[in-house]
C-alpha positions as CSV (number, residue, x, y, z in Angstrom):
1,X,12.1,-86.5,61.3
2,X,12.2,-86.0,65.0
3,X,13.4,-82.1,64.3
4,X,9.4,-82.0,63.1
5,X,10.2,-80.1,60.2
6,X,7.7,-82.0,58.1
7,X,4.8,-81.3,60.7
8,X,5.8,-77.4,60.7
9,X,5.4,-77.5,57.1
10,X,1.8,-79.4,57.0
11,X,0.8,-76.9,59.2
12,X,1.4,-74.0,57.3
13,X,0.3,-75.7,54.5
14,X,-3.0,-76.9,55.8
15,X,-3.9,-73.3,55.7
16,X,-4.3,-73.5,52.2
17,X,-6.6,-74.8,50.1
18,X,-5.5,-78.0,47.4
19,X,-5.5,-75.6,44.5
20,X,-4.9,-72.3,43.1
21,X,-5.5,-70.0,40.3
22,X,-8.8,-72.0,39.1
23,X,-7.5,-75.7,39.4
24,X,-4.2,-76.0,39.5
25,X,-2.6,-78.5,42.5
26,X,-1.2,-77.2,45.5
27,X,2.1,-79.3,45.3
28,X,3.9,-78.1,48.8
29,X,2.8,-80.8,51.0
30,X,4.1,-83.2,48.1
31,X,7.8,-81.4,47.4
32,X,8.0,-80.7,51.1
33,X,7.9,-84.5,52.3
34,X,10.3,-85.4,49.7
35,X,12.8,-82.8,50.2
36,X,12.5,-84.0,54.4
37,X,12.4,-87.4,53.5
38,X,15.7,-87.1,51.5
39,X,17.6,-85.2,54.3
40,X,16.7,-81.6,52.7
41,X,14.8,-80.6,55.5
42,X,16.6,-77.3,55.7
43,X,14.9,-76.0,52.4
44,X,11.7,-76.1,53.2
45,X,10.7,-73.2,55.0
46,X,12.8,-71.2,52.6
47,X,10.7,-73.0,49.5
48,X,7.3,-72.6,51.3
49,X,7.9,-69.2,52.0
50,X,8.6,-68.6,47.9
51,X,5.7,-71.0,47.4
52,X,2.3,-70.2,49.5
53,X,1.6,-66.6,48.6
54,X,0.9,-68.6,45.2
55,X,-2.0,-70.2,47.1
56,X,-5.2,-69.7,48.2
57,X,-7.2,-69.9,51.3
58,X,-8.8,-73.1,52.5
59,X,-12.4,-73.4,51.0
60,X,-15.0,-73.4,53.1
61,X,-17.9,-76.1,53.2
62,X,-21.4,-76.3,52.0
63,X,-22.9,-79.2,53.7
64,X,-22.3,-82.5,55.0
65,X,-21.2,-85.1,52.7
66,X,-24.2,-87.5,53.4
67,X,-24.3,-89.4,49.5
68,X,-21.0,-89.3,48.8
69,X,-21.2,-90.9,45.1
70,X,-23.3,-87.6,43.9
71,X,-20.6,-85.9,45.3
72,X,-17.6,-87.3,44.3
73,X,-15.7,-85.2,41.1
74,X,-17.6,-82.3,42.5
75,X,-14.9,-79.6,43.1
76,X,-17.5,-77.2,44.2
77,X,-17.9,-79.4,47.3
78,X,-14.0,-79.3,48.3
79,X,-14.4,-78.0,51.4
80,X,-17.5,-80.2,52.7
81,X,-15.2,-83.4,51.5
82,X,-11.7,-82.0,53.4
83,X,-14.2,-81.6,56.7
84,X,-15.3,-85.2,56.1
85,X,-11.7,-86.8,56.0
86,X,-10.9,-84.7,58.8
87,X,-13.9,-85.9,60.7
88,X,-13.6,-89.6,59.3
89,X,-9.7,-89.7,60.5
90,X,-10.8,-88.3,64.0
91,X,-13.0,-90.8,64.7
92,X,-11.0,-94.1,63.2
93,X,-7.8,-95.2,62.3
94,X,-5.9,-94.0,59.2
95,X,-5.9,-97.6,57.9
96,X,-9.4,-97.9,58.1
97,X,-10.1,-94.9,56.4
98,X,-7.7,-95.4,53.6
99,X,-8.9,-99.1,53.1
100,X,-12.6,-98.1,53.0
101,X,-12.3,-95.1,50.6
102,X,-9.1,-96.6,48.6
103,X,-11.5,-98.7,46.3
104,X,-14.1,-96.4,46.1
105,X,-11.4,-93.5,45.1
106,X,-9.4,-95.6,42.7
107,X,-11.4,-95.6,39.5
108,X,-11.3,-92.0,39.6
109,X,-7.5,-91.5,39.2
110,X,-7.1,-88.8,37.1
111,X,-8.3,-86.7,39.6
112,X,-6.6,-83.4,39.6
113,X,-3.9,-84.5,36.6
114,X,-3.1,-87.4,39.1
115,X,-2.4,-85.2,41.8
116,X,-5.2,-86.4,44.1
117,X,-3.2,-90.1,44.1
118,X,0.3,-88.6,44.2
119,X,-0.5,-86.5,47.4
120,X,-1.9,-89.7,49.0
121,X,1.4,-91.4,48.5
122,X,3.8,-89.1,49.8
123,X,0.8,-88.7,53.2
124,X,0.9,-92.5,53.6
125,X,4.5,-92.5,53.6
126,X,4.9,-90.0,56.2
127,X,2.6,-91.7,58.5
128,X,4.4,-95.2,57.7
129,X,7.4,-94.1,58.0
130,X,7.9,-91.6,60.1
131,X,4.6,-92.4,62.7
132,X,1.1,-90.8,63.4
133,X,0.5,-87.7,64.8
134,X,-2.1,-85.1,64.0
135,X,-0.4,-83.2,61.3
136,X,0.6,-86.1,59.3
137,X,-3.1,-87.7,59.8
138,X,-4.7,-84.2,58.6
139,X,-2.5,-84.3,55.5
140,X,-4.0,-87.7,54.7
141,X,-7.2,-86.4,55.2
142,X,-6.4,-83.5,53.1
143,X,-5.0,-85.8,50.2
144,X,-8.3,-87.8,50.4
145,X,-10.5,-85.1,50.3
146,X,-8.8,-83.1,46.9
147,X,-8.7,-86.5,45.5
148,X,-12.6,-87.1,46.2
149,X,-13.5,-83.4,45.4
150,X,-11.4,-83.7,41.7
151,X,-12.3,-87.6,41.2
152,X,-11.9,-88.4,37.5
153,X,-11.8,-91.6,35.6
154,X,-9.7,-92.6,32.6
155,X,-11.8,-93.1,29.5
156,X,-11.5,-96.8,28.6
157,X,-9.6,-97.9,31.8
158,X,-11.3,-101.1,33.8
159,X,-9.5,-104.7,34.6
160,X,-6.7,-105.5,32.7
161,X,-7.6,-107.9,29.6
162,X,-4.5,-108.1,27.7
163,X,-1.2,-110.0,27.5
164,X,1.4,-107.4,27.2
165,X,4.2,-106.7,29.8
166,X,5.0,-103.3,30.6
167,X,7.7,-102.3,28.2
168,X,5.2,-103.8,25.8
169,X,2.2,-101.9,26.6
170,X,3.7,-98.7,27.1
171,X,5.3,-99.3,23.3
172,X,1.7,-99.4,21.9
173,X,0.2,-96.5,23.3
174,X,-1.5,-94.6,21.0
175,X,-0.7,-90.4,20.9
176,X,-3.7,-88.5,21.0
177,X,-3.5,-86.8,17.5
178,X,-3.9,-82.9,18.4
179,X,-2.0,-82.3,21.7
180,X,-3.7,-79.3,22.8
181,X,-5.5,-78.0,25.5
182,X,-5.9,-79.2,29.0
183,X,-5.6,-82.7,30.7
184,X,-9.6,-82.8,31.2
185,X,-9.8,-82.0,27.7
186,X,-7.0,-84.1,26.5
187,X,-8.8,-87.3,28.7
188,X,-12.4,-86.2,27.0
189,X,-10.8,-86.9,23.5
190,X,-9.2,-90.5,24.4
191,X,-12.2,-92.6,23.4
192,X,-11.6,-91.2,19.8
193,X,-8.2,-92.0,19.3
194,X,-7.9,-95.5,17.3
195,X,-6.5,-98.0,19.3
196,X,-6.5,-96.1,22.9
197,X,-9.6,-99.1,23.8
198,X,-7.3,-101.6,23.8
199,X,-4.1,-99.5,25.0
200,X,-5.9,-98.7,28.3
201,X,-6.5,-102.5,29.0
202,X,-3.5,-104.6,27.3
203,X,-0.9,-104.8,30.5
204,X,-1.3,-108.5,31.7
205,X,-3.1,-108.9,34.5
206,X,-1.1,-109.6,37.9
207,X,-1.5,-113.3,39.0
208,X,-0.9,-112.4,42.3
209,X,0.0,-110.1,45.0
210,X,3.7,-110.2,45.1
211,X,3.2,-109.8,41.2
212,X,1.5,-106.7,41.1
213,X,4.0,-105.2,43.3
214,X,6.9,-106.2,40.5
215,X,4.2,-105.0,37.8
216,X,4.3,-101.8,39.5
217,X,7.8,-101.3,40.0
218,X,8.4,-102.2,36.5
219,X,5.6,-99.9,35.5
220,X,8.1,-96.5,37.1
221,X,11.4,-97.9,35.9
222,X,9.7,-98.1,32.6
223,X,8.0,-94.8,32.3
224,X,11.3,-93.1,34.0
225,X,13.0,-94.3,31.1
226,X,10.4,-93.3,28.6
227,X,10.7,-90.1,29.8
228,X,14.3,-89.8,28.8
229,X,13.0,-90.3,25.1
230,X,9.5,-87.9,25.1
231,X,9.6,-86.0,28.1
232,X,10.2,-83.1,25.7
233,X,6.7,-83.6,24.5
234,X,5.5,-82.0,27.6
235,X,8.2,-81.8,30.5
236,X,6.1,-81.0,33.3
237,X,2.7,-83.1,32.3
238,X,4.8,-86.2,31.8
239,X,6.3,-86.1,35.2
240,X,2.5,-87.2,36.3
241,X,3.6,-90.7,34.0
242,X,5.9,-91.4,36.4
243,X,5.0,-90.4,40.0
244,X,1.5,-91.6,39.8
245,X,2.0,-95.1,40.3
246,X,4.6,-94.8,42.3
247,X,2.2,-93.3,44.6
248,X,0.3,-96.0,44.2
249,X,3.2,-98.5,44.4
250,X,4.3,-97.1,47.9
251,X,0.5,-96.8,48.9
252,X,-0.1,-100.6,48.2
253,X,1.8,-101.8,51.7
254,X,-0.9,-100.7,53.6
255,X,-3.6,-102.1,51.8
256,X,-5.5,-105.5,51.6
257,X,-3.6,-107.6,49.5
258,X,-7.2,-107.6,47.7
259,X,-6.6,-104.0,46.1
260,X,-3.5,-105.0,44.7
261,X,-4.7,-105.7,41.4
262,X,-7.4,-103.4,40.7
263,X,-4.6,-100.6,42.0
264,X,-2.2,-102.3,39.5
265,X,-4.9,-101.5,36.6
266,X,-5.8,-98.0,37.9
267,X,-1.8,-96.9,37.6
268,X,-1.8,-98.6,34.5
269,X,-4.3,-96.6,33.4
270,X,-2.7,-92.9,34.7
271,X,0.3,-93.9,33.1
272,X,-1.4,-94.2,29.9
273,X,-3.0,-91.8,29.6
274,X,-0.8,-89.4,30.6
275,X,1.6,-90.8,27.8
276,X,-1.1,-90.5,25.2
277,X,-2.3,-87.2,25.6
278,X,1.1,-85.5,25.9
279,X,4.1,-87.7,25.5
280,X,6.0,-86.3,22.0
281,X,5.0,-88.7,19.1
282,X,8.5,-89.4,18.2
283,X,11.3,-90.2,20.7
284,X,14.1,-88.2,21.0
285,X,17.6,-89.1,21.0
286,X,18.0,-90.0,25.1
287,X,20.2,-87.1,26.4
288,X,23.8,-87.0,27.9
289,X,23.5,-86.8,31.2
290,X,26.7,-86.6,33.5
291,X,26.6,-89.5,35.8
292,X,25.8,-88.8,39.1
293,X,25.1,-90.9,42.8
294,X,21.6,-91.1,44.0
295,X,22.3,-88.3,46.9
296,X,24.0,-85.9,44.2
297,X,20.6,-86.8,41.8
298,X,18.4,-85.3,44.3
299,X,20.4,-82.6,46.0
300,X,20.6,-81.1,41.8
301,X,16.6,-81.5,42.2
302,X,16.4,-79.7,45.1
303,X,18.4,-77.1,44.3
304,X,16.5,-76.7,40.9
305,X,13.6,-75.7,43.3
306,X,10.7,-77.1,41.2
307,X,8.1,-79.1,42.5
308,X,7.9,-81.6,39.5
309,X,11.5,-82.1,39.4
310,X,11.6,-82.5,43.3
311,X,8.7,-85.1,42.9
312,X,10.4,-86.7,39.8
313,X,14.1,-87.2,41.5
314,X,12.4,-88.6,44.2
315,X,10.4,-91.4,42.3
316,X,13.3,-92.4,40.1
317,X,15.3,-92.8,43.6
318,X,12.8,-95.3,44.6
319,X,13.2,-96.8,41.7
320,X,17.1,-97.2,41.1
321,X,16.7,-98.6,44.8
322,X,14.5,-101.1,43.6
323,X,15.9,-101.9,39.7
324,X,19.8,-101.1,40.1
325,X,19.0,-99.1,37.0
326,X,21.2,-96.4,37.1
327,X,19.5,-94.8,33.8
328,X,16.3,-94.4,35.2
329,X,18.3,-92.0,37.4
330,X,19.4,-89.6,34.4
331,X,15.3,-88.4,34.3
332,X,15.5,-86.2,37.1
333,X,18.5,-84.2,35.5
334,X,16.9,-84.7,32.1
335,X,13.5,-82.8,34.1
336,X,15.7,-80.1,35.6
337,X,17.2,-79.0,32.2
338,X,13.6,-79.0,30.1
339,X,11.7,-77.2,32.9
């Protein structure tokens, strides 16, 4: 990191706004700290430079954000919540800030297809890893602010009731019957499809701290596998399965042991959903992969060049770290060939 390649990047970057094109996610500042943080750092400027004409301009504020429950989900007030983050991470430390609003952010997960969590994982990681400075704060602030702006909750989701373990719960996730239109859309229709009530609440509850954090990591490895056998329900859309609470997994270090839980349920809940409302209804036969080591995994990614496969490689990495599962491994490759 000390070559500040990542900080060049968040600063072109910060010129932009978290979306495009309506409302899809700006996904540089994500791709761009995996592709550093896996010793790809020579890409980026190269892959930004293909990637922000795609992008538009930072939005512009309205007004303060004074009540900041009316305007939470409110994408209209983007810009007044990226000037609040920026102001809020000014004045205190980034801990501080991401304790506070963690909890208060949380039930709306979903925000922007899960992006709003996912960017705050790969900007907490930066700063944890790699130090604070005022680019990598401003990216936090940035993640906060789409994530507050697009703040969405699961249908159904609250504190997990049931008794299942992971490889359980994700086995009896209902499929949302007619797979079509967009994730809002898809997420309107959950509380119709039989069986999604108790779906979004049956993972066991973590009986402690150092239990949600195995929870967690079994909640990846388990949806990095799953993807092997539906991701060709909808390759890109699934990746969200799998990245999500991994954000939150690598978020959860820097948080009161407190959150653990209720950040346990809220990935549970992402993870869900996003297997209900696009994973194929039927798995697939898992596909043969050649066999590759964990550097060769993400140099194919990076090569590929797309964000989702990028952000996917780098997940399952994390999570072969953690497992020794070398098949969760094959869903990066199994990404880069479907998208």
């Amino acid at each position: 990191m000390s070559d500040g390649i990542l900080d060049e990047a968040y600063e072109r970057l910060h010129r932009t706004g978290p979306e495009f094109e309506g409302w899809l996610s700006n996904h540089g500042p994500m791709a761009v700290e995996a592709l550093v943080r896996h010793g790809h750092g020579d890409r980026v400027h190269r892959w930004l430079d293909d990637y922000l004409p795609r992008l538009d301009d930072l939005p512009r504020g309205l007004r303060p954000v004074d009540d900041w429950r009316s305007a939470l989900g409110d994408p209209k007030r983007a810009g007044d919540w990226l000037a609040h983050f920026d102001h809020e991470l000014r004045e205190h430390p980034w801990q501080e800030v991401l304790g506070t609003w963690w909890p208060r952010l949380l039930p709306g997960i979903a925000a922007g297809a899960t992006h709003g969590v996912i960017r705050v994982g790969h900007a907490v990681r930066a700063l944890r890893t790699d130090g604070v400075n005022p680019a990598r704060l401003a990216e936090l602030g940035q993640a906060l602010g789409y994530w507050a702006a697009r703040w969405q909750p699961v249908p159904g989701a609250g504190p997990l009731t049931g008794r299942s373990d992971v490889a359980t719960a994700l086995a009896g996730v209902p499929r949302l019957p007619a797979q079509t239109g967009g994730i809002r859309d898809r997420l309107s229709r959950l509380p119709d499809v039989p069986d999604w009530a108790t779906a979004a609440v049956a993972l066991r509850p973590p009986a402690g701290a150092a239990q949600a954090e195995r929870t967690l990591t079994d909640l990846v490895h388990r949806a990095g596998l799953d993807y092997l056998r539906f991701g060709h329900g909808n390759p890109v859309m699934l990746v969200h399965a799998v990245t999500a609470p991994t954000a939150v997994l690598r978020t959860l270090p820097a948080l009161d042991p407190a959150l653990w839980a209720p950040s346990v349920a809220a990935a549970w809940s992402a993870t869900a959903a996003v297997t209900s409302v696009y994973a194929a209804p039927t798995p697939a036969a898992p596909p043969t992969v050649a066999p590759a080591q964990p550097d060769e995994v993400f140099a194919r990614a990076a090569r590929h060049g797309d964000a989702h496969v990028v952000k996917l490689a780098d997940a399952v990495l994390e999570s072969h770290a953690a497992t020794g599962d070398a098949r969760v491994l094959a869903a990066a490759g199994y990404a880069g060939h479907l998208i």
